[in-house]
Steps between C-alpha positions, in 0.01 A plus 500: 500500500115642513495827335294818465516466094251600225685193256412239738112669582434494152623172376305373835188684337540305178555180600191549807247702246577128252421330812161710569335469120570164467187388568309743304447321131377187736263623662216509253561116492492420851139686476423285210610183639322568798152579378452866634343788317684740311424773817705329715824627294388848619433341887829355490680824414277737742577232787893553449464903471279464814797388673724748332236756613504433874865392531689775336517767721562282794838302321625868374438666840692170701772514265563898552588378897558161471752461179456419141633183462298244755173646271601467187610124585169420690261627231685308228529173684146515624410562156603196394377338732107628415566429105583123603199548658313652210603292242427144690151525659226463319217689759422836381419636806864359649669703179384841583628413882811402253509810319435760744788389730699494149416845459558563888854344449581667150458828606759517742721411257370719268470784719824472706720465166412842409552635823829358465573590160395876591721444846843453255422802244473858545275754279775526255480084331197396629291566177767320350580188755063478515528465128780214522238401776204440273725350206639241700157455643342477188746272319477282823145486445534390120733226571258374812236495277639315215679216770159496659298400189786297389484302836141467514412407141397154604430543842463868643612329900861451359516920459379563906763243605781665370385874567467357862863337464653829349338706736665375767861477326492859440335610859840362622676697249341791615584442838860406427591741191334849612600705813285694767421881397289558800666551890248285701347688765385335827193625576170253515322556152146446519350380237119537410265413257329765380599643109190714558657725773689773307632712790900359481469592155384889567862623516608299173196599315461824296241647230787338218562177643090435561461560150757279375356235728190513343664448177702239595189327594337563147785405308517119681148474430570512197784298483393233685124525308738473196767203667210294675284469184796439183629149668134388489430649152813374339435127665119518473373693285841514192497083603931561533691305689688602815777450340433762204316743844861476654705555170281829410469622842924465518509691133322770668693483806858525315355790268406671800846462692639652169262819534592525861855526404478679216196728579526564810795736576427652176164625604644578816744747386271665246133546684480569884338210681144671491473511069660173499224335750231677322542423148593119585248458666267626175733285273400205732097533451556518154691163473263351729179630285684355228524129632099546585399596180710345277393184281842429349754295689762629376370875634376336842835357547695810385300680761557282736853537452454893493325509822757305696774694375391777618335389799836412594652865435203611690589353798825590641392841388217491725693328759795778469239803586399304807822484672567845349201672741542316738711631788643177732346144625538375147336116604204668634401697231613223237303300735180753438590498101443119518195524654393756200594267297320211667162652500568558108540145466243373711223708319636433158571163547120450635353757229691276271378187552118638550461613108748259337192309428337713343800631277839331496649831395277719787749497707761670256279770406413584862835499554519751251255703660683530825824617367332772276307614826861530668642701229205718543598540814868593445414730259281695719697450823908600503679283702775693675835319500862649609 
């Protein structure tokens, strides 16, 4: 019997988030293997957020009228689908086609899963369920990435064929296992195009939520500076293995589900959501200034290690004081957060591959950067949350 239930979302989570990183400690190889330069890591990554970018708002406004369900199956099936097609051809220009209808697929996932998750809570546990949220995430993540470099230690194709296989066993669980929070309505939707038109959002939109947008989009520039460049500097630049890039990458993962369990509902009960946002976000550059400067490997990877724990606190936070302002149509404006998030990426991702070249560690220190400038921000703006 499909039901409504936060057990069954989050165990979906884990099990789909292993799915989505599994290709992750590979992908430096396949860019290896196939001759390309070391930019293309960053093209690769902006082509996906491209498609998370103009997609978002368009799967998180359907699914508000349409249902839940039928979106978050199509954007993980179709997902697979573009990873077969990632990991198999060997034309560059026919891999960003690849990637951007990955990140076109993805995000309705991504973006209807929230709406979902937000759908089944009230104000009361949804700090608290968005915290279970990004453990079970992040834990998925750290076992995706360690299969994934397991799988593709001798030949990185074996990894895309399974994440294509798995991705479409689990978008029939989805479809089977979870049931419909959204009454269809009947009306013609029509869909268009055009991410740069901003008028649906001017009832959704207020002085706090524009500022927390603009955040959002600083802290996944850094992130994603920070994720697109440390698979490539581990494989290329440390000379590990995939293997070892998936083993460390699942360490971090695992230590960061703990301080999402641990952490988070401590911090929530003892700092209001605006302290807690501000000084993580300061605690953040710091680890991430740390990786850049840092000549010992033992204090890069401890870092490392620092920053995704707490990038992973971080985040249902900031995902908690978006649903908290907003006011109703919970797809669309998870929808517009995606699309915050996608320009983030695409500019870091880019930025990143520009100046890796001329610094391996660039990227982490202007990663740094950004998240200090967004903490300068917080601590001259006060976000106002109920």
């Amino acid at each position: 019997m499909k039901k409504k239930s936060v057990t069954s979302l989050l165990i979906l989570a884990l099990l789909i988030q292993l799915v989505l990183n599994m290709a992750h400690p590979v992908t430096p190889v396949l860019i290896r293997t196939l001759g390309l330069p070391s930019i293309m890591f960053g093209i690769f990554f902006a082509s996906m957020s491209l498609g998370n970018f103009f997609f978002s708002p368009i799967w998180g406004g359907l699914s508000d009228t349409k249902g839940r369900i039928k979106f978050l199956v199509i954007g993980l099936f179709g997902y697979g689908v573009s990873q077969l097609g990632f990991g198999f051809v060997t034309n560059p220009f026919l891999i960003v086609i690849f990637r951007i209808l990955g990140g076109a697929f993805v995000t309705s996932y991504l973006t209807v899963s929230l709406a979902y998750l937000t759908d089944i809570t009230n104000k009361e546990n949804r700090l608290k369920i968005m915290s279970y949220y990004a453990a079970a995430t992040t834990i998925g993540g750290s076992l995706g990435a360690l299969l994934g470099g397991v799988l593709g230690n001798t030949n990185y194709k074996v990894t895309f064929l399974w994440q294509f296989i798995l991705a479409v066993i689990l978008s029939i669980a989805l479809y089977l296992v979870l049931g419909e929070t959204v009454e269809k309505k009947k009306e013609k939707v029509h869909i268009k195009l055009n991410i740069f038109s901003f008028s649906k959002y001017r009832e959704l939109l207020n002085k706090n939520l524009i500022v927390v947008m603009i955040l959002i989009m600083m802290f996944f520039f850094s992130s994603t500076s920070y994720n697109s460049s440390i698979n490539y500097y581990i494989e290329s630049i440390l000379n590990l293995p995939p293997t070892f890039n998936g083993v460390f990458l699942s360490i971090a993962g695992v230590i960061g589900f703990l301080a999402n369990i641990l952490l988070t509902p401590i911090i929530g009960k003892k700092f209001t959501k605006e302290v807690s946002f501000k000084y993580i976000t300061l605690v953040l550059a710091l680890s991430m200034m740390l990786v850049g400067l840092s000549k010992n490997l033992v204090v890069f990877f401890g870092a490392v290690i620092l920053f995704v724990a707490v990038a992973s606190i971080y985040v249902p936070i900031q995902q908690n004081i978006v649903s908290t302002l907003a006011r109703e149509n919970y797809g669309t404006l998870m929808g517009l957060q995606n699309s915050a998030k996608a320009v983030g990426m695409v500019i870091g991702s880019l930025f990143a591959g520009a100046i890796f070249d001329f610094g391996a560690k660039l990227p982490f220190i202007a990663s740094a950067i950004m998240l200090l400038i967004g903490f300068s921000i917080l601590m001259k703006i006060k976000i106002e949350v109920e």
